[in-house]
C-alpha positions in Angstrom: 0.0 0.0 0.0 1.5 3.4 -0.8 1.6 6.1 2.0 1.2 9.5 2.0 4.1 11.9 2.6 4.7 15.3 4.2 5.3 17.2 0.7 1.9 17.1 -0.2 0.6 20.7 0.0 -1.8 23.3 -1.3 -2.1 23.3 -5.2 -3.5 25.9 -6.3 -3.6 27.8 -2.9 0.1 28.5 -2.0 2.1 31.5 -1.8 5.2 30.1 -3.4 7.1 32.1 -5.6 10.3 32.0 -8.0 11.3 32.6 -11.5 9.2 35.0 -13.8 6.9 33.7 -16.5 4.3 36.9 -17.8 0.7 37.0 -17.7 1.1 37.1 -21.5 2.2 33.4 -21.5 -0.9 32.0 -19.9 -2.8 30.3 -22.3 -6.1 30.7 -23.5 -8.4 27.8 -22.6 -10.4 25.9 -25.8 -13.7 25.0 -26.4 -13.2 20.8 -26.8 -15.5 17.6 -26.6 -12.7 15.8 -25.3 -13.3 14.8 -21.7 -9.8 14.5 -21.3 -8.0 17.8 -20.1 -6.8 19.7 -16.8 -9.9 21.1 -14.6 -9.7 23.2 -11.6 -12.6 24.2 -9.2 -12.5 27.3 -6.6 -10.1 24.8 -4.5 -9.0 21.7 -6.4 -7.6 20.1 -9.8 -8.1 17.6 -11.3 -6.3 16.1 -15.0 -8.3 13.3 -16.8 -6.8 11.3 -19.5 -9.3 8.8 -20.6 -7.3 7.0 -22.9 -5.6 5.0 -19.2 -7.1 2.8 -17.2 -6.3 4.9 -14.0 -6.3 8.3 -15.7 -8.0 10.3 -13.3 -5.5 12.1 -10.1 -7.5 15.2 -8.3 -5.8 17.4 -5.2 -7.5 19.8 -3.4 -6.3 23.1 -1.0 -6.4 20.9 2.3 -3.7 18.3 1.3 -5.7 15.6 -0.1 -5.1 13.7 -3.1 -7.1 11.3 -4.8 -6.5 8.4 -6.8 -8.5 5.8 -8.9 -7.7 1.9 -10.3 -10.2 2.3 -13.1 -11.7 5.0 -15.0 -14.6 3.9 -17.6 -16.4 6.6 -19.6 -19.7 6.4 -20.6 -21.1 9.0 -23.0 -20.5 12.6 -21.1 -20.0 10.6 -17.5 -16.8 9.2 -16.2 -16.9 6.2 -13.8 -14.1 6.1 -11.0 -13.9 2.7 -9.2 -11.3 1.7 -6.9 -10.6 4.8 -4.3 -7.0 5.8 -2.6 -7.3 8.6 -1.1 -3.6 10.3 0.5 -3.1 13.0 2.7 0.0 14.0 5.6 -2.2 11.9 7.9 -4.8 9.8 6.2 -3.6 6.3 3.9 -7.2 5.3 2.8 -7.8 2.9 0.2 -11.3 1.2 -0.7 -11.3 -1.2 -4.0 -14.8 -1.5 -4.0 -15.5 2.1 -3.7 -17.2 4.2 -6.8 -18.1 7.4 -7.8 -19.1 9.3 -11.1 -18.0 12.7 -12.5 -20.7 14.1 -15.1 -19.5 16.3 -17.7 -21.5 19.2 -19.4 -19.4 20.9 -21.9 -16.4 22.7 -20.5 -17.7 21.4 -16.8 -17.5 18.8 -15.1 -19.1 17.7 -11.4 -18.1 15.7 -8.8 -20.3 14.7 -5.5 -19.2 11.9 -2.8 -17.9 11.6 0.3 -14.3 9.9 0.4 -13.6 8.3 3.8 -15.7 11.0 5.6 -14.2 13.7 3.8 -16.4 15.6 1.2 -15.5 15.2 -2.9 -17.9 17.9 -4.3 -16.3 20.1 -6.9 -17.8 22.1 -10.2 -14.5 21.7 -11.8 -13.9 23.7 -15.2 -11.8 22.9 -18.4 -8.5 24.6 -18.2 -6.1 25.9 -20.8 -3.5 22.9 -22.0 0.1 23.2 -19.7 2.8 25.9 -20.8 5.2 24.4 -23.5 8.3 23.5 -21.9 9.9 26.8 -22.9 8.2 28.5 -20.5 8.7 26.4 -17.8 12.5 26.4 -18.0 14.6 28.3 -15.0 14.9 28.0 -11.6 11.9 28.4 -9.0 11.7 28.5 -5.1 8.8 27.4 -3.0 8.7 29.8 -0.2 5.9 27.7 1.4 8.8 24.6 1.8 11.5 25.8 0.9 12.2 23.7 -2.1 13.6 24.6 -5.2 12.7 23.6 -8.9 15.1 23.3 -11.9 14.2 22.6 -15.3 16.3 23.2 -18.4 15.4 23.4 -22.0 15.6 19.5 -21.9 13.0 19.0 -19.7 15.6 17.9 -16.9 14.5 18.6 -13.7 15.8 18.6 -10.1 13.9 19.3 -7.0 15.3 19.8 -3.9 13.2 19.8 -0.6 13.0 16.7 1.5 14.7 14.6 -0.8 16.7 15.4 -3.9 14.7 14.4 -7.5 16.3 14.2 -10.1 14.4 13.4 -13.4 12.7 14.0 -16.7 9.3 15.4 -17.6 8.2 14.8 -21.0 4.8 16.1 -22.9 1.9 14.4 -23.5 -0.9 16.7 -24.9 -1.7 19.0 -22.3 0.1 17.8 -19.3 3.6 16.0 -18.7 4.9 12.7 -18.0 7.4 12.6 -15.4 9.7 10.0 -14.1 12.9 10.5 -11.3 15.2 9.3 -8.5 14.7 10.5 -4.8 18.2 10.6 -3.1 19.1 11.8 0.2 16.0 11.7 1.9 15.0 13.0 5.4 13.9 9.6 5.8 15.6 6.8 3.4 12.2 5.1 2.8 11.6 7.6 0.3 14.4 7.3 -1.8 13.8 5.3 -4.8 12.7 5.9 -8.3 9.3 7.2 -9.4 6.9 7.9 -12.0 3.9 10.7 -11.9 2.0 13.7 -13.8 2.9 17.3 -13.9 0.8 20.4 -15.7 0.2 24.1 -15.0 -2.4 25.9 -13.8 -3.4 29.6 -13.4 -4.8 30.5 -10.3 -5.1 34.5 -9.5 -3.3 35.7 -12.7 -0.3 33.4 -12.0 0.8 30.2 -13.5 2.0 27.0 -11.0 3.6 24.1 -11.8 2.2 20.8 -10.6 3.3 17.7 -10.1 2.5 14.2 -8.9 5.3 11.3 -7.8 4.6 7.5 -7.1 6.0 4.8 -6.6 4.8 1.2 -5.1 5.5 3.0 -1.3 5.1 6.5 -1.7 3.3 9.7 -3.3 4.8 12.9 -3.5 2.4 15.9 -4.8 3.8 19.3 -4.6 4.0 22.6 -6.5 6.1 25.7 -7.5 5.1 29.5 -8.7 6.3 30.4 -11.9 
């Protein structure tokens, strides 16, 4: 069973802040059919890619992320069965567990309750990430400390409470990611890992998220642009 860890934070509610990327780079969000795409409500987001099995991860402003084992569309409504739920002091898993999220053009609803805590979001369809170009510098997170470094290769290191070093790598409108944890404050997180990352806009500035698993562990933190 994987276990939550202590750099999961706010995503879209953080005062972090770093290198400069202008308001003129955020992107402008497109009308689609797609279900697929990064969402955001006034306190969560959520990326759907329906074309995996377990292409559904949501995080909201309290800490808690949520997970899926299978995702099955049908028509404008996406079935989620199979529940982990992570936060810095919950590990909740339920296989049997299901919910739906119903989509209506650019929105998309979500109502359960997840281990007593409350799932009910009106997400909306975001903009597609920033293009690697405009993630590319160095960014600090003044809520942790950590830093971010990507380069025009998509090589990136993050140093906070272990040291990752890895790769992100586009895929539509998000980013794959895979990387090494070295040097941990505790050695059970060091290890390789695979995740998600994407951008999102929240009050006129852009953040970059991302998501890190392995068979023990999940990692979910962000930086300010």
């Amino acid at each position: 069973m994987k276990i939550a860890v202590g750099l999961i934070i706010s995503v879209v509610l953080l005062s972090a802040c770093g290198g400069g990327s202008s308001d003129s780079a955020t992107p402008v969000a497109k009308e689609d059919p797609k279900l697929s795409g990064i969402y955001q409500s006034s306190d969560a987001v959520m990326l759907v890619d329906t074309s995996l099995k377990n292409g559904v991860i949501a995080a909201d402003s309290s800490g808690n992320v949520f997970t899926f084992d299978n995702v099955t569309q049908n028509n404008n409504e996406l079935n989620l069965k199979g529940v982990h739920l992570w936060s810095p002091s919950v590990d909740f898993y339920d296989s049997s567990l299901s919910l739906a999220v119903s989509f209506n053009g650019n929105v998309a609803n979500a109502m359960a309750t997840i281990d007593n805590k409350s799932f009910v979001h009106t997400f909306k369809k975001q903009a597609d990430s920033l293009p690697l170009n405009k993630l590319v510098g160095t960014h600090m997170n003044e809520a942790d400390g950590s830093t971010w470094i990507i380069d025009a290769n998509g090589n990136l290191t993050i140093n906070g409470m272990c040291t990752f070093t890895g790769k992100i790598t586009a895929k539509d409108y998000y980013y794959k990611a895979t990387a090494d944890a070295t040097g941990c404050s505790s050695s059970t997180y060091d290890g390789k890992y695979e995740g998600y990352a994407l951008t999102v806009n929240e009050s006129n500035h852009m953040y970059f998220v991302g998501a890190l698993y392995n068979d023990l562990n999940m990692v979910w933190g962000s930086v300010k642009l």
